[in-house]
C-alpha positions in Angstrom: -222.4 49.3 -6.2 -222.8 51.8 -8.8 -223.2 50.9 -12.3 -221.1 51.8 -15.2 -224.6 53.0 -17.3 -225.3 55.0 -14.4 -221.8 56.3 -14.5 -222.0 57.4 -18.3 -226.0 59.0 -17.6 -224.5 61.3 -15.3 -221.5 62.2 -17.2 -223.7 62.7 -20.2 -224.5 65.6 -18.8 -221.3 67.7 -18.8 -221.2 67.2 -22.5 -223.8 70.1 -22.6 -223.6 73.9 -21.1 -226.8 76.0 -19.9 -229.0 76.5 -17.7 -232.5 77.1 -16.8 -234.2 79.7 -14.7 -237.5 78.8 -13.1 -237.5 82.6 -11.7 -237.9 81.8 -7.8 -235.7 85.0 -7.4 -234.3 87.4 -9.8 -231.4 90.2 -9.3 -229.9 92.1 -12.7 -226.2 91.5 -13.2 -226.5 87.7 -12.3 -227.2 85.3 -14.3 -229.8 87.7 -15.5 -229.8 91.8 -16.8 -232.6 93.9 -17.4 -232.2 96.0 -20.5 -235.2 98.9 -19.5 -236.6 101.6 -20.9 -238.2 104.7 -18.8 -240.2 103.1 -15.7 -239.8 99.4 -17.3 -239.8 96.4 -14.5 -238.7 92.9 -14.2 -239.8 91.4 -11.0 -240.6 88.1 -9.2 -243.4 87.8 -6.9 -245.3 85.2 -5.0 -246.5 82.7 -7.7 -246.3 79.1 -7.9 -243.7 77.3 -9.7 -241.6 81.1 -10.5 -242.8 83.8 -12.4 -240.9 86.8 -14.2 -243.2 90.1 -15.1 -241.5 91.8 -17.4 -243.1 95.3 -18.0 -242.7 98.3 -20.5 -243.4 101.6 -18.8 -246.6 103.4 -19.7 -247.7 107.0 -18.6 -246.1 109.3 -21.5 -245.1 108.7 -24.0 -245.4 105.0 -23.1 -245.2 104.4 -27.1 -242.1 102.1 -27.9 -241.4 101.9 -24.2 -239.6 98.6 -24.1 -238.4 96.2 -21.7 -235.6 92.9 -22.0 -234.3 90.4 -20.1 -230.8 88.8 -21.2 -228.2 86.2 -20.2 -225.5 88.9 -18.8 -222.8 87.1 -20.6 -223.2 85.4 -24.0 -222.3 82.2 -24.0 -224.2 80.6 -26.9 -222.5 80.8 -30.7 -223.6 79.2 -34.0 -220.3 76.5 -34.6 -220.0 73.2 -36.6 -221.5 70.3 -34.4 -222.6 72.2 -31.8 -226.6 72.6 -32.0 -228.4 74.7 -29.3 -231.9 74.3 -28.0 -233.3 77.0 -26.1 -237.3 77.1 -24.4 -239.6 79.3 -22.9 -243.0 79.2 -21.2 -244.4 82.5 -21.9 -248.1 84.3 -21.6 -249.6 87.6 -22.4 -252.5 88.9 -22.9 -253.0 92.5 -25.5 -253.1 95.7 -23.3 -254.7 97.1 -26.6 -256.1 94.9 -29.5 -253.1 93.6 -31.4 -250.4 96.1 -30.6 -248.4 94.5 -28.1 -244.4 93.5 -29.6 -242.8 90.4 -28.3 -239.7 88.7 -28.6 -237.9 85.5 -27.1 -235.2 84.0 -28.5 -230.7 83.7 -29.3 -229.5 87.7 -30.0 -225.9 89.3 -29.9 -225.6 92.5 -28.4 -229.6 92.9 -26.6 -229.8 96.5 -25.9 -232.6 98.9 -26.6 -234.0 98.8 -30.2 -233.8 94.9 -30.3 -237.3 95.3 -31.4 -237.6 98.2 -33.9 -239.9 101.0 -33.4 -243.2 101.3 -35.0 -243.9 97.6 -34.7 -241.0 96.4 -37.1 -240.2 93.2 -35.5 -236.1 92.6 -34.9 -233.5 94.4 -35.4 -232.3 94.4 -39.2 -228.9 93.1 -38.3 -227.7 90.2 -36.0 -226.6 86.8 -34.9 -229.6 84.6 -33.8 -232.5 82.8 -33.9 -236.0 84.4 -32.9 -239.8 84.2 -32.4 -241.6 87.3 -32.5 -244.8 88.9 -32.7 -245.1 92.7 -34.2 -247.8 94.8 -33.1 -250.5 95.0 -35.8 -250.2 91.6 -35.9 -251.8 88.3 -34.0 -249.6 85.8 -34.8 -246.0 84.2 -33.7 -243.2 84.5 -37.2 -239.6 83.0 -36.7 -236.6 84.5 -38.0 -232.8 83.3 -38.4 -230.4 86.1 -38.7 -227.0 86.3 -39.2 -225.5 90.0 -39.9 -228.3 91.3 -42.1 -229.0 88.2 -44.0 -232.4 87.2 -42.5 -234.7 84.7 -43.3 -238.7 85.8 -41.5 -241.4 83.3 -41.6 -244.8 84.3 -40.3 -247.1 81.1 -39.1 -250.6 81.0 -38.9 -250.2 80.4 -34.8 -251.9 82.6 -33.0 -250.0 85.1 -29.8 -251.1 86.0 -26.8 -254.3 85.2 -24.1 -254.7 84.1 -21.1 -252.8 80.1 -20.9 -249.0 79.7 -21.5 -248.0 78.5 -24.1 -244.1 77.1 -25.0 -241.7 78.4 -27.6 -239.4 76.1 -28.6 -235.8 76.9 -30.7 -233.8 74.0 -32.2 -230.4 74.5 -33.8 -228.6 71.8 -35.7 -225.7 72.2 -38.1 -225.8 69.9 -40.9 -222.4 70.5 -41.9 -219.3 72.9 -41.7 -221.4 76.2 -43.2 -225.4 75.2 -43.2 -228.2 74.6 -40.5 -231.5 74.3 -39.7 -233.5 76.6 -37.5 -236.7 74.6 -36.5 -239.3 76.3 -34.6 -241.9 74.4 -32.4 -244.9 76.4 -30.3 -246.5 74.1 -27.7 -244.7 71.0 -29.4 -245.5 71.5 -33.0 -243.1 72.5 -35.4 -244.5 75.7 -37.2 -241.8 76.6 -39.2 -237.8 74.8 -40.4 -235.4 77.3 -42.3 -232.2 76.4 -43.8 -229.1 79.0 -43.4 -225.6 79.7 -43.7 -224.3 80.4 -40.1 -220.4 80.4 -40.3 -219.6 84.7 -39.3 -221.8 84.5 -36.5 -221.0 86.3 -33.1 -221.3 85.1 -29.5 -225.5 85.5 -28.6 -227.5 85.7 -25.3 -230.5 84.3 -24.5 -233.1 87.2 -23.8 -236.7 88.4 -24.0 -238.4 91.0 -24.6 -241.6 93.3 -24.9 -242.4 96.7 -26.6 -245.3 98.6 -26.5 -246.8 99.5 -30.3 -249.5 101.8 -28.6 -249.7 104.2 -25.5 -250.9 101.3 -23.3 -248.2 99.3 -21.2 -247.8 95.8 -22.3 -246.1 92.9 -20.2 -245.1 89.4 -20.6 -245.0 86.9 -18.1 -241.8 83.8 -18.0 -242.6 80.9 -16.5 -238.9 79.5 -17.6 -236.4 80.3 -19.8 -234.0 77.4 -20.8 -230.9 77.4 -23.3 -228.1 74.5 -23.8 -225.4 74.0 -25.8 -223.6 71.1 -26.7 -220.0 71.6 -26.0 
C-alpha cells in the first residue's frame, strides 16, 4: 500500500518548473538554441556522463567571435515568492593567458553582444542574474541586473583549468520588491547582493563564451540546471 508521505514526496515535485540537461544529445530549437557567431559550434560527442563543447570560431578575425547556448523559450521571471536556482558544471581552460570571456547564468533576450566586445563583461542592460569572467581577468565576478541598474561583484575565485568546477545561482525574494542574489562556486558562497527586482522581464537560462584575443576559446557543460518554484 502506498503511503500518504510518499504521496506528498512525489507531489512535491510539481510545485517546481525546470529542467536539467545532462547533454546526452543536443539539437538547436529544442529545449536548447545556439546563438553563434561566424564558424561557432555547440556539439555533443562521446564522453561519459554528457558533454556540451561550446566553441567561438577562430581563423580571422576570430577576435570577439562568440558562441551561446539558451533555453529557446524563457520561462524563468523574477516574481514575489517565487525564488529560482539554476547550476552548472562548467570547465575551461585559457586558449591565450587570461583572455578568454565567459558567462553562465538567467538573461532576457540572449543574442549576440550578451558579452560586450573588448572584454566588457555583460551586457549594460537586462533582467538576470550572472557569473562571468572578462578577459584580462582570472577570476569569477557575479552580477544582478535588472534594466540597467546593476549591481557587479568581482571574488577572489579563481576561472578556468583543467577540473570542473560548479556555479551555483540562488534567487530568493524577501518580500513584494527586494531579493537576494547569492552566488556559490563549488559550494561556497562567494558573493550575496541585495536588489530591487519588481520590472523585470521573462529570462532564459544560457551560456556563453567570447573570445578577447585571436585564439578560439571553448567551454565545456557538464549540466545545466534551472527551477522555479511555481
Amino acid at each position: 500500500m502506498t503511503k500518504l508521505v510518499d504521496l506528498l514526496d512525489s507531489l512535491k515535485y510539481r510545485r517546481t518548473f525546470g529542467f536539467m540537461d545532462d547533454f546526452d544529445a543536443y539539437s538547436s530549437g529544442g529545449r536548447w538554441t545556439s546563438v553563434l557567431n561566424n564558424s561557432g559550434t555547440a556539439t555533443v560527442g562521446d564522453v561519459t556522463g554528457g558533454v556540451l563543447s561550446l566553441t567561438a570560431s577562430g581563423g580571422s578575425p576570430a577576435l570577439n567571435d562568440e558562441s551561446y547556448l539558451r533555453s529557446t523559450n524563457a520561462i524563468f521571471l523574477f516574481n514575489a515568492n517565487k525564488p529560482i536556482v539554476f547550476e552548472a558544471a562548467i570547465q575551461f581552460t585559457e586558449a591565450n593567458v587570461n583572455n578568454a570571456n565567459i558567462i553562465v547564468g538567467l538573461m532576457n533576450g540572449v543574442a549576440a553582444g550578451a558579452l560586450v566586445n573588448g572584454s566588457a563583461g555583460p551586457k549594460t542592460s537586462y533582467s538576470g542574474m550572472t557569473f562571468f569572467k572578462q578577459g584580462g581577468t582570472n577570476v569569477w565576478s557575479c552580477q544582478t541586473s535588472l534594466g540597467s541598474s546593476q549591481a557587479t561583484l568581482a571574488t577572489p575565485t579563481a576561472a578556468g583549468g583543467s577540473s570542473f568546477h560548479t556555479l551555483t545561482g540562488q534567487w530568493q525574494p524577501i518580500n513584494t520588491t527586494q531579493a537576494e542574489g547569492r552566488f556559490f562556486i563549488d559550494g561556497l558562497l562567494v558573493a550575496n547582493q541585495l536588489f530591487t527586482f519588481t520590472g523585470g522581464v521573462q529570462m532564459q537560462l544560457m551560456a556563453g563564451v567570447k573570445n578577447g584575443s585571436s585564439s578560439k576559446e571553448t567551454l565545456l557543460l557538464d549540466y545545466l540546471a534551472g527551477y522555479q518554484l511555481r
